[in-house]
Steps between C-alpha positions, in 0.01 A plus 500: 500500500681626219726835644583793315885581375438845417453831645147652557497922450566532153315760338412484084456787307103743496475386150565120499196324434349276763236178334429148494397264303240206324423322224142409348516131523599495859252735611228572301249143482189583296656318278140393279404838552388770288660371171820399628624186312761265614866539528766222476473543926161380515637224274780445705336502878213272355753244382520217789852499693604864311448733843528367840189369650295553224468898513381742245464861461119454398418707834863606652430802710186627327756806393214566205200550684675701840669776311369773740610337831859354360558879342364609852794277661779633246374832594531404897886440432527774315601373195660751213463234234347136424658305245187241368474285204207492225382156418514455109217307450316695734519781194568289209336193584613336209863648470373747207245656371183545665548711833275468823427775601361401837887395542636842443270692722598308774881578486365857401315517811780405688706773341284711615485388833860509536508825407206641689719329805799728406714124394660532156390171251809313387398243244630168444346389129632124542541339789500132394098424446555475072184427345358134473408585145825612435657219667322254281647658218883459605505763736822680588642251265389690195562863348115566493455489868788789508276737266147372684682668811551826325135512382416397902764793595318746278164427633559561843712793411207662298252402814702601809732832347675704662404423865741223452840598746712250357454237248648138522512257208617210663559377837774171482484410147776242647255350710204480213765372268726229671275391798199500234640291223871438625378268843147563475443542807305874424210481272486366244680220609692442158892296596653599159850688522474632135142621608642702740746658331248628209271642771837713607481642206111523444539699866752720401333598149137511689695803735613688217201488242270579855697793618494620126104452528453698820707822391335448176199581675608682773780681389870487472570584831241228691659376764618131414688241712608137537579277795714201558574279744817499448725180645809601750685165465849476596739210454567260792895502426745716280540176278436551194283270418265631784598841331380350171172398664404793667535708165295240324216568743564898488465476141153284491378694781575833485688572156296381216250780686731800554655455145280553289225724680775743651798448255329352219701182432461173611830352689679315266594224771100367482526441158811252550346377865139401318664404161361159597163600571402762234602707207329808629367532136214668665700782530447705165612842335451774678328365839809596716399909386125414612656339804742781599278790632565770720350465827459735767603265815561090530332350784689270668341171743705379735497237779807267549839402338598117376865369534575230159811284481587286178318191530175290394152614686318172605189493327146673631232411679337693581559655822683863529862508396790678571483762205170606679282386276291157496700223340385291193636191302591810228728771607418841508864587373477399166882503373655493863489098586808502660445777757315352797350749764599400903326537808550845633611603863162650689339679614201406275138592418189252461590437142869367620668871358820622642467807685796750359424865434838545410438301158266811484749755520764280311213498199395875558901583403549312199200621339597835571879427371359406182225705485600813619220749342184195582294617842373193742221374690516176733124396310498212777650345758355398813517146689249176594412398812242285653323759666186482786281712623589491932252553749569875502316510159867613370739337221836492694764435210771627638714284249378667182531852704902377505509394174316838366719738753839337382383506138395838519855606621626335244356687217577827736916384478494459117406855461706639739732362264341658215251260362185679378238299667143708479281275674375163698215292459469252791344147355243460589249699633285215566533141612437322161442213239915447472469293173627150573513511822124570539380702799730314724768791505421901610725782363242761594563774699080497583388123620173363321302242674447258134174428682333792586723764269589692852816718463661565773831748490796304612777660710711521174247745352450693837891521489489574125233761537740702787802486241268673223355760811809578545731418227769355752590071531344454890646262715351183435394415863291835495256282277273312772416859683448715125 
């Protein structure tokens, strides 16, 4: 059993904002339903040998057709916000143009639900499930997709207003970019470094010209955000060539993101690291103003830390590595081939992640050292673990209770040290489809039976719902008798 390192007792502030948090894909299913077309993750999950044991999202928790009794559980916690994700081709089946309506009253609905429940809406616009039409057209590849996510960001705008707490253009454009055409092991599967890097910038453009859309409709001062996942990687020796390494990973990871949405300037360094791979002649006049707008807080994702050294990675295949992510024959860190992840000490979770929430608070500080002014919310973090149902009829996970106490006090340290951090969003609120790896991992705080769609509220949520009550971290062995 994985023990806690940090005290329990700490209180947070009346006002900080207590959620959690899904995505469409991984919950919703219905997925030939009421005009919904596909998106490159019904591609991807139908494609033999892409997702562990065959898995799909065509059903995944039946999310679309149990609104009342999953709003019912968020209301049990007592959840102050839920952070979802509209499906793009659930509205735009085709990318553009013609909207489905039967698409928009059902986020509409939930809207209202939410609010009815007295849990603020925080939207997530793009959470990874792009289109097939616009897939088959290049995808995040080209410059149109970037604009047909505007038009997307308008429409929803116009349909779901001002009941909208917090809007979110994109959740890990890193992930959609370099794990989606960089290794390819994300839909759509594309292994093409220069690929990757135009999709940065086809991210980072499709944030700016969709923020622009929703004040546009909305009004200038609508509520906009971003989140990251952004990587914690530290070198495994003062060497400088491990030195070297680890800033050619902080730049592909973290910087060609922060520069030019919060600063407005790509890194020069990824020009000279990629000069290999790509011009960046997609980059035009102008698109660094459209990329550089203000928004109101960056959400931040965070579950582990990596450790590089100078060296060559062994080739994918396959099976998870030890940057956290799947490995492929193609590296995700297109420009960094000499900086080869290791093994890192454990603890660890059911996807082999470190357990260190002092990466958190090491990553809460920077951010606020060079963004002073920029408020925060931890948009996810949360753990997997293969989690049963005992005889009791109870979830007993007392790791992820750990992981979620020591987390928790983490974010509490980095602003006692003067970090503006406004809110958390545990991931997830329900056991889930978890992309590649199927339904064979669980980061929900609620358990769903995959066969009979039975949630059941895991000793993480009972313990999470207590914390909320009464806005105060409580000991994590007080979790089995909430």
């Amino acid at each position: 059993m994985i023990s806690t390192t940090r005290p329990s007792g700490r209180p947070f502030p009346s006002d900080f904002l207590w959620g959690s948090a899904t995505a469409s894909y991984q919950i919703e299913g219905a997925a030939h339903e009421d005009g919904r077309a596909p998106s490159i993750w019904d591609t991807f999950s139908h494609t033999p040998g892409k997702v562990l044991n065959g898995d799909t999202g065509d059903v995944a928790i039946d999310h679309y057709h149990r609104v009342p009794q999953d709003v019912a559980i968020m209301q049990d916690l007592g959840l102050q916000a839920y952070r979802f994700s509209v499906a793009w081709s659930r509205v735009l089946p085709a990318g553009t143009g013609a909207v489905n309506q039967a698409g928009l009253d059902f986020y509409s609905d939930l809207v209202d639900r939410l609010i009815a429940a007295g849990i603020k809406p925080v939207v997530t616009l793009y959470h990874w499930d792009l289109p097939q039409t616009l897939e088959d057209a290049g995808g995040w590849t080209e410059r149109a997709t970037a604009y047909a996510f505007a038009e997307y960001a308008r429409v929803v705008a116009r349909a779901l207003g001002d009941r909208v707490h917090l809007w979110t253009t994109l959740n890990e454009p890193w992930c959609s970019a370099f794990l989606g055409y960089g290794s390819g092991v994300h839909a759509p599967g594309v292994t093409e470094p220069a690929a990757a890097l135009a999709a940065v910038h086809h991210l980072n453009l499709a944030h700016g010209l969709g923020a622009a859309a929703i004040r546009d409709e909305l009004g200038a001062d609508t509520p906009v955000s971003i989140t990251l996942n952004l990587h914690v990687t530290r070198a495994a020796s003062p060497a400088p060539a491990d030195v070297e390494a680890k800033r050619r990973i902080d730049t592909i990871a973290n910087e060609v993101f922060l520069g030019p949405l919060l600063e407005g300037a790509y890194p020069q360094q990824v020009f000279a690291d990629t000069a290999a791979i790509s011009d960046w002649s997609f980059v035009q006049d102008g698109d660094l103003e459209l990329i550089h707008v203000p928004v109101d807080l960056l959400g931040v994702n965070y579950y582990s830390t990596g450790r590089v050294q100078h060296g060559t990675p062994p080739v994918g295949d396959g099976t998870p590595g030890p940057d956290g992510h799947r490995s492929s024959a193609v590296s995700a860190w297109v420009g960094a081939d000499h900086a080869e992840f290791l093994p890192q000490p454990g603890p660890h979770t059911a996807m082999g992640w470190n357990i260190e929430p002092q990466g958190l608070v090491d990553l809460l500080l920077e951010l606020h050292e060079r963004y002073p002014a920029l408020p925060l919310a931890i948009t996810e973090n949360g753990a997997a673990f293969y989690d049963t149902v005992t005889d009791d009829g109870r979830v007993h996970d007392a790791d992820r209770v750990a992981y979620l106490h020591d987390h928790l006090d983490a974010v509490g340290e980095a602003m006692d040290k003067g970090v503006d951090v406004r809110g958390y969003f545990v991931w997830s609120l329900f056991d889930n489809f978890e992309w590649a790896y199927g339904y064979d991992r669980r980061f929900g705080v609620v358990h769903v039976d995959y066969d009979t769609q039975v949630r059941t509220l895991k000793d993480s949520a009972r313990w999470y719902r207590e914390l909320i009550r009464t806005g105060v971290i409580p000991a994590p062995e007080s979790a089995a008798t909430l």
